[in-house]
N, C-alpha and C positions, 0 to 999 in steps of 0.2 A: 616500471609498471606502476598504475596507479590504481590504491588499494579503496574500494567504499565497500564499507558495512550501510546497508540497509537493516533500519528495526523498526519491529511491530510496537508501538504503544500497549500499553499495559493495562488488564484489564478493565475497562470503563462500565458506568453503568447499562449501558445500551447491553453489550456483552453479558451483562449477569441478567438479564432477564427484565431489568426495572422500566419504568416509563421515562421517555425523553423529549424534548423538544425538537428546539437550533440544533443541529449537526454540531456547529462549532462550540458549542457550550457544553458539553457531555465530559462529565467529568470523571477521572479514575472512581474508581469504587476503595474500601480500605483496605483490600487483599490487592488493588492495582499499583497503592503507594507502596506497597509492601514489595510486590514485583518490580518497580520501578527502584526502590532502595538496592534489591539483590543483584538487577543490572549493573548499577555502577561498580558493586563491585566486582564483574565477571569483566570489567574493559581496565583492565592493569595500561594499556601502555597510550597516552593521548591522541588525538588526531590533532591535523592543522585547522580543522575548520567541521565546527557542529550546523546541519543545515536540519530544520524542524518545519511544519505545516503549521499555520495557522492556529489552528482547532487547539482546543484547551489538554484534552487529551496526549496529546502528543508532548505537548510542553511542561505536563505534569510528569508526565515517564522522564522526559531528560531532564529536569530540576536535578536531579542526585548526580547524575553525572558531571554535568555544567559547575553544580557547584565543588566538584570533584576536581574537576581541571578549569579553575576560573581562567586563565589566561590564551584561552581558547576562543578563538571569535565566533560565532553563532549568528546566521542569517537565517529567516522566515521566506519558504519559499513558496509557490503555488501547491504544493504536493498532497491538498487534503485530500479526504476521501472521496469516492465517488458516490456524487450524491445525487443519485435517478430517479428516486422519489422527492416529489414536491413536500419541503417542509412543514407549506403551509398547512398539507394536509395531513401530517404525521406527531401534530401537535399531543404532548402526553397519551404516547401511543406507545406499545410494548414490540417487542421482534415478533411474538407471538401474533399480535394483529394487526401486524403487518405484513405477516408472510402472506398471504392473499395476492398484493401488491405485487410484490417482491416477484414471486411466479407471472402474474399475468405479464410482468414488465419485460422478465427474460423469453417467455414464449414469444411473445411479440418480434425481440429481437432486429430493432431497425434502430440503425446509429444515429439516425440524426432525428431519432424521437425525442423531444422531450415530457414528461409525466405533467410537468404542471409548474406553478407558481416556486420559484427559487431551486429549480432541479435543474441539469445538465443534462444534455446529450451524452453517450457513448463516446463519437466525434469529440465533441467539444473536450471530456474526460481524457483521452488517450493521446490527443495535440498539448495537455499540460504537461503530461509526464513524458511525453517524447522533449519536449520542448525543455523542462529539466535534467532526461540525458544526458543531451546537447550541455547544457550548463556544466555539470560534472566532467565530460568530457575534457572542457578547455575549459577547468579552473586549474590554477596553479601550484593546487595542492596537491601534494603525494598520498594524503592519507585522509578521509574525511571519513563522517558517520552520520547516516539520514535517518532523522524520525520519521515515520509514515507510519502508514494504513496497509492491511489486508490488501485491499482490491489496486492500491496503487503499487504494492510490490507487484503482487501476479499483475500487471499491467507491465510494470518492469522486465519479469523476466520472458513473459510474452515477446516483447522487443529484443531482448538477447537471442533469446531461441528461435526466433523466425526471420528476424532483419527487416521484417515489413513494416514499410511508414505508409504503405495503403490503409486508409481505416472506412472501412464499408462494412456492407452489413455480413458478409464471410468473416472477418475480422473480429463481429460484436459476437458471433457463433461460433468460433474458435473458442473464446474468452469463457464464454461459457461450456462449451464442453469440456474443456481441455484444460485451463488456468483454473477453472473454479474447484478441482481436483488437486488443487496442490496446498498443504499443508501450513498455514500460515498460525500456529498460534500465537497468543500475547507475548511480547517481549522475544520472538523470533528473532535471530539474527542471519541476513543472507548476505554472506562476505560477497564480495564480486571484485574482478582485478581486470583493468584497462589498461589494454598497450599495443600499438603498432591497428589502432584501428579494431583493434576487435574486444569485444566483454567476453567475460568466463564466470563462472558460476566456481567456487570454489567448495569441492565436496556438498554438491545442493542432494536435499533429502529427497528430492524427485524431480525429474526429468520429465518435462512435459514431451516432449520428440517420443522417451521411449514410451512413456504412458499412449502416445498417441499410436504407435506400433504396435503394442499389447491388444490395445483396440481393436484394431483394423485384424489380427490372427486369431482374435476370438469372438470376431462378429457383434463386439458391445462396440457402444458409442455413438 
């Protein structure tokens, strides 16, 4: 069986409420390094292979660890976050007034919308992180550890839980009903173990299936 931990980055500015740019330039805040120090030491036993996104954030969370297990190789892979708002238009801009955005973008709910200048489709989003999967799948490491994002795990486990590589606009309405209900805070760890073709979710803090059951017997959702 082949074992990945997926983790959340650690708290960033974006997260604490402040203004931010560039997506990829968001940096931990100083309660983030601090959560990022206490990671390293909760991962006692090494992996064969550290895979991290781009974005500054994510590579500021695993600096403690990395430098914890130097002899650990470490690849940058497409796995940033999903990024649906146009940048250009979110320049020193807070969560706060943005959420306007953020709503009219989910109401909308069409996958192969894009918002604007340096933003991604749904589509475009959910073919990276399938597409790196596939990559984990048939690497030839036994044990690895993924820095990501929020929206790129629940994209993840969307994929475990449903097996669909259809990405349409049921798909982008799933995502949001359904993945946006699952509990990802900073420095989150989702074990996951791969074998004989299939993922598992090792002790996950919620079940999106059952969540979605819950739903459907008490007429919410």
């Amino acid at each position: 069986m082949k074992k990945i931990w997926f983790i959340r980055h650690a708290e960033s500015a974006a997260n604490a409420g402040l203004p931010t740019s560039q997506p990829d330039t968001i940096p931990l805040t100083e309660k983030g390094i601090q959560q990022s120090r206490e990671l390293a030491e909760q991962i006692t036993e090494p992996p064969q292979l550290f895979v991290m996104s781009p974005f500054i954030r994510t590579q500021q969370t695993a600096k403690p660890t990395l430098e914890k297990f130097p002899e650990v190789p470490v690849e940058i892979w497409p796995i940033h976050e999903f990024d649906f708002l146009s940048p250009v238009q979110c320049i020193d801009t807070t969560v706060d007034e943005r959420r306007p955005w953020v709503f009219n973008y989910w109401e909308r709910c069409e996958a192969n919308y894009v918002h604007g200048e340096g933003a991604e489709s749904f589509t475009t989003f959910k073919n990276r992180v399938i597409a790196s999967i596939k990559l984990l799948e048939t690497s030839p490491y036994d044990f690895i550890i993924v820095f990501a994002h929020g929206h790129v795990m629940r994209a993840v486990w969307q994929y475990f839980a449903t097996k669909n590589i259809v990405i349409d606009d049921d798909c982008m309405r799933y995502f949001r009903d359904t993945m946006t209900l699952l509990p990802v805070p900073n420095i989150a760890i989702f074990k996951a173990t791969f074998g004989n073709n299939t993922w598992s979710m090792d002790d996950p803090a919620f079940d999106p299936r059952r969540e979605e059951q819950r739903q459907m017997s008490t007429g919410q959702g």
